[in-house]
C-alpha positions as CSV (number, residue, x, y, z in Angstrom):
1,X,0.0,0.0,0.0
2,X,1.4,3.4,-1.1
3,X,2.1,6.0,2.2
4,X,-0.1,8.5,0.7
5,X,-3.1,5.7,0.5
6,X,-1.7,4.7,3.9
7,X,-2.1,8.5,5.4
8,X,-5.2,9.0,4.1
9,X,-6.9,5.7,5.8
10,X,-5.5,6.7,8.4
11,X,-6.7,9.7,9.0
12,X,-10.0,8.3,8.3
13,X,-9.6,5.6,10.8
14,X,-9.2,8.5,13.5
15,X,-11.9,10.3,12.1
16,X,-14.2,7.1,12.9
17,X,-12.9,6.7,15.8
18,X,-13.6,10.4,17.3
19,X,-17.1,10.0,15.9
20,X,-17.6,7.5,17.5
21,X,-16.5,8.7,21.3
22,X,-19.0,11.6,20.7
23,X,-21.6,9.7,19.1
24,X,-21.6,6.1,20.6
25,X,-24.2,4.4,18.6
26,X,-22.6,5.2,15.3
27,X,-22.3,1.9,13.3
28,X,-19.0,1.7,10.9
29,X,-19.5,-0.8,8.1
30,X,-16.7,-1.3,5.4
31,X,-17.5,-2.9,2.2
32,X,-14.3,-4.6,0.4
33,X,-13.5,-6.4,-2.4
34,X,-13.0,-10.0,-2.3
35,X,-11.9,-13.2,-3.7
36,X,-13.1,-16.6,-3.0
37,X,-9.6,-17.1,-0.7
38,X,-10.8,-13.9,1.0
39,X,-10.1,-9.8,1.4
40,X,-7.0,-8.8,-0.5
41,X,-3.7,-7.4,1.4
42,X,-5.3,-3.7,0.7
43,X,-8.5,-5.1,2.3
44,X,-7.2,-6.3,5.8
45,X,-5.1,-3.1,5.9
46,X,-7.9,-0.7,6.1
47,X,-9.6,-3.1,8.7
48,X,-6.5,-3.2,10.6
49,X,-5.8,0.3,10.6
50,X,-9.2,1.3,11.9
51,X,-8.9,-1.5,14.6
52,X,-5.9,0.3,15.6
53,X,-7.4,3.1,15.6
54,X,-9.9,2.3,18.0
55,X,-13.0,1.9,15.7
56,X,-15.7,-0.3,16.6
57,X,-16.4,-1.8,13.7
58,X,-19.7,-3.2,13.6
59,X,-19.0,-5.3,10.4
60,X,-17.2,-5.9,7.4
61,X,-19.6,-6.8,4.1
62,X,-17.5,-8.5,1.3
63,X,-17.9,-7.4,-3.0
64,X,-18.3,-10.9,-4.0
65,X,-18.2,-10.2,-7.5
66,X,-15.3,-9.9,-10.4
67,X,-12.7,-12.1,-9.2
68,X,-11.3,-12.8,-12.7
69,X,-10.9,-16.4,-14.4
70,X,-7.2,-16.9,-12.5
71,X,-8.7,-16.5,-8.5
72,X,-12.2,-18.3,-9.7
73,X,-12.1,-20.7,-13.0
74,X,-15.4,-21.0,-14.3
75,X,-14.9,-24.4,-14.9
76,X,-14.8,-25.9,-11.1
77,X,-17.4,-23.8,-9.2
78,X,-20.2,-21.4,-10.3
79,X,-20.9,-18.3,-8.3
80,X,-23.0,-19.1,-5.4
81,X,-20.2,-21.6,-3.9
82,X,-17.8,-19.2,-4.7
83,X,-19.2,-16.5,-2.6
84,X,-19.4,-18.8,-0.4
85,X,-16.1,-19.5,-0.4
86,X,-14.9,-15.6,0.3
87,X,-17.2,-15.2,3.1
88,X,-15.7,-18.2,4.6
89,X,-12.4,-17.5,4.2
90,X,-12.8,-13.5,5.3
91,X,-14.5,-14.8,8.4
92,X,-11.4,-16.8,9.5
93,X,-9.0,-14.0,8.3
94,X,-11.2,-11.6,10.3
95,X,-11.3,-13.9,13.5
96,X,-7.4,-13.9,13.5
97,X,-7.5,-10.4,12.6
98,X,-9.5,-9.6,15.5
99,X,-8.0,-11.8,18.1
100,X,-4.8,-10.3,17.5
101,X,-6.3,-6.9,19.0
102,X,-8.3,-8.4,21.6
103,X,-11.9,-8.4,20.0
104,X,-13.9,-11.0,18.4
105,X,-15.6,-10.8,15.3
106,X,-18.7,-12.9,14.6
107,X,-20.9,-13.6,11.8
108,X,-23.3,-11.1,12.5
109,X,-20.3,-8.5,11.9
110,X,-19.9,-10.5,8.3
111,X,-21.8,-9.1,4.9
112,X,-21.9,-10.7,1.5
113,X,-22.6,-8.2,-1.3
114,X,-22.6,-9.9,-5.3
115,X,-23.2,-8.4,-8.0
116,X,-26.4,-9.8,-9.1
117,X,-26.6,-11.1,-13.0
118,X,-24.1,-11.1,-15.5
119,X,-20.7,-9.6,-13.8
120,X,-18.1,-7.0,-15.5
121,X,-15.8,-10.0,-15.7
122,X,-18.3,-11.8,-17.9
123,X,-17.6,-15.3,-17.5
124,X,-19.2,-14.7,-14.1
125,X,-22.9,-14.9,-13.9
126,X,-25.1,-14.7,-10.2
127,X,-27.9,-16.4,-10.7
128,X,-31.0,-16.7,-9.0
129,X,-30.0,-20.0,-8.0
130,X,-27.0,-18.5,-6.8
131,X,-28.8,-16.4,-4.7
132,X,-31.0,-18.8,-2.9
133,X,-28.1,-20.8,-2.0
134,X,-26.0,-17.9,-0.5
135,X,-29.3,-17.1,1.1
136,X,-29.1,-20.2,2.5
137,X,-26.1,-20.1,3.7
138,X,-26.7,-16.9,5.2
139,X,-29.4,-18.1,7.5
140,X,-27.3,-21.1,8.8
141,X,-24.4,-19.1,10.0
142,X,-26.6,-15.9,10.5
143,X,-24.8,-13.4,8.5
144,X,-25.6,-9.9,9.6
145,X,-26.3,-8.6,5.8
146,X,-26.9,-9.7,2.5
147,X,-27.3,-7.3,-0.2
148,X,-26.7,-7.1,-3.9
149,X,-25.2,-4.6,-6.3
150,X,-27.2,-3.2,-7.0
151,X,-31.0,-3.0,-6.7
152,X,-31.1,-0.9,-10.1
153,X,-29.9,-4.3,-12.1
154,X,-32.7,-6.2,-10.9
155,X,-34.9,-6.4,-14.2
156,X,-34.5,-8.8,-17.3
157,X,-32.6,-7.4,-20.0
158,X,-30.6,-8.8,-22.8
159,X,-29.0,-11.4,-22.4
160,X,-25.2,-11.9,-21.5
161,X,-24.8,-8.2,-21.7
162,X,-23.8,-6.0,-18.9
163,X,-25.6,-2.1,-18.1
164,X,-26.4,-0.4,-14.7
165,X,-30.0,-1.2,-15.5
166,X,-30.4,-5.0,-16.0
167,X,-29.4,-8.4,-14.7
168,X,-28.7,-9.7,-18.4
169,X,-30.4,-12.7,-17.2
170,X,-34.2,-13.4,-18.2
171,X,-35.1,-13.2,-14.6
172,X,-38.1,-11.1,-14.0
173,X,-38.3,-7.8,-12.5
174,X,-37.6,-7.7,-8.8
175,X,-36.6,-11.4,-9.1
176,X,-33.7,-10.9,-6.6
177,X,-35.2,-8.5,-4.3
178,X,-38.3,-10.8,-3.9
179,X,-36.2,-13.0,-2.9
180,X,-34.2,-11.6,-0.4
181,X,-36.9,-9.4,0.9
182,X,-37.3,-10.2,4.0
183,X,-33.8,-11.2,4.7
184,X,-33.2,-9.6,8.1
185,X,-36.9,-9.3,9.3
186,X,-37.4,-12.9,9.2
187,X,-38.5,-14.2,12.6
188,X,-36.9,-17.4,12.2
189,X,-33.4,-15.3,11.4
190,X,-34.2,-13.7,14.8
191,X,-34.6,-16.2,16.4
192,X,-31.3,-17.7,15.4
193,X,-29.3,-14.5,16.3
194,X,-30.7,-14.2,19.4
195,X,-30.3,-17.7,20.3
196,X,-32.5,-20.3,22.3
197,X,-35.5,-19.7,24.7
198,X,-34.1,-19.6,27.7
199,X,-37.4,-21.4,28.7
């Protein structure tokens, strides 16, 4: 990482940080990119620096999306396994991470963001299928936020092709969203994060 990217996070590390000593509740979420083996070197930097800094962060969502044929060949997994894969691997990396300045980090602190449809690297496609799967997993480990990238691509289009404004998949309108709608507000998800009845 260059020193002038270095100085710049940071300073924004210690900017989070004073925020948050004058306004306690203030939740800091970072969103990084990803490969299936987990955050880049870039990515566990900013986290680190902020955990130096003495930021709380409340979570860390991963851009599962565009790894490139070399970190995720088509050929051996499509790409609801391989998100799977990154927030696996981030979650481990972010438990030793963690650890090594005294906190814990659980899977409610862990995100998964794809990019939904046909991806800029265009061998990758997020399908439907994909979703319900990560949506699956999601639920068994209690993940603390699935989202997609981004809300404005979920309508059919043509396909293969990629635009701000379509899925390039033949996938309905609102396909995604419907699906993931009430990811979060689910009383069975609640249940799970708050853990058994004491009764």
């Amino acid at each position: 990482m260059r020193d002038r990217h270095r100085a710049s996070l940071e300073l924004r590390s210690q900017a989070f940080s004073r925020l948050q000593s004058r306004f306690p509740a203030l939740e800091v979420w970072f969103t990084l990119p990803v490969l299936p083996q987990g955050l880049t070197r870039e990515g566990l930097e900013v986290v680190n620096l902020a955990l130096e800094a003495g930021v709380h962060l409340a979570g860390v969502s991963v851009m599962a999306m565009d790894y490139g044929d070399s970190a995720a060949p088509p050929a051996l997994k499509s790409m609801g396994p391989y998100a799977i894969d990154a927030a696996e691997a981030t979650k481990g990396q972010l438990d030793a991470l963690f650890a090594a300045h005294g906190q814990s980090f659980g899977w409610d602190q862990l995100g998964v963001t794809p990019m939904i449809g046909v991806n800029d690297v265009t061998s990758e496609t997020f399908s439907l299928a994909a979703a319900a799967l990560l949506e699956t997993f999601a639920r068994d480990r209690g993940l603390g936020l699935l989202s997609m990238w981004s809300l404005g691509r979920d309508n059919p289009g043509v396909l293969g092709q990629v635009t701000a404004t379509h899925s390039g998949l033949a996938e309905a309108s609102g396909s995604f969203a419907t699906l993931w709608g009430d990811y979060g507000s689910d009383p069975v998800l609640q249940a799970a994060a708050s853990g058994p009845d004491p009764d």
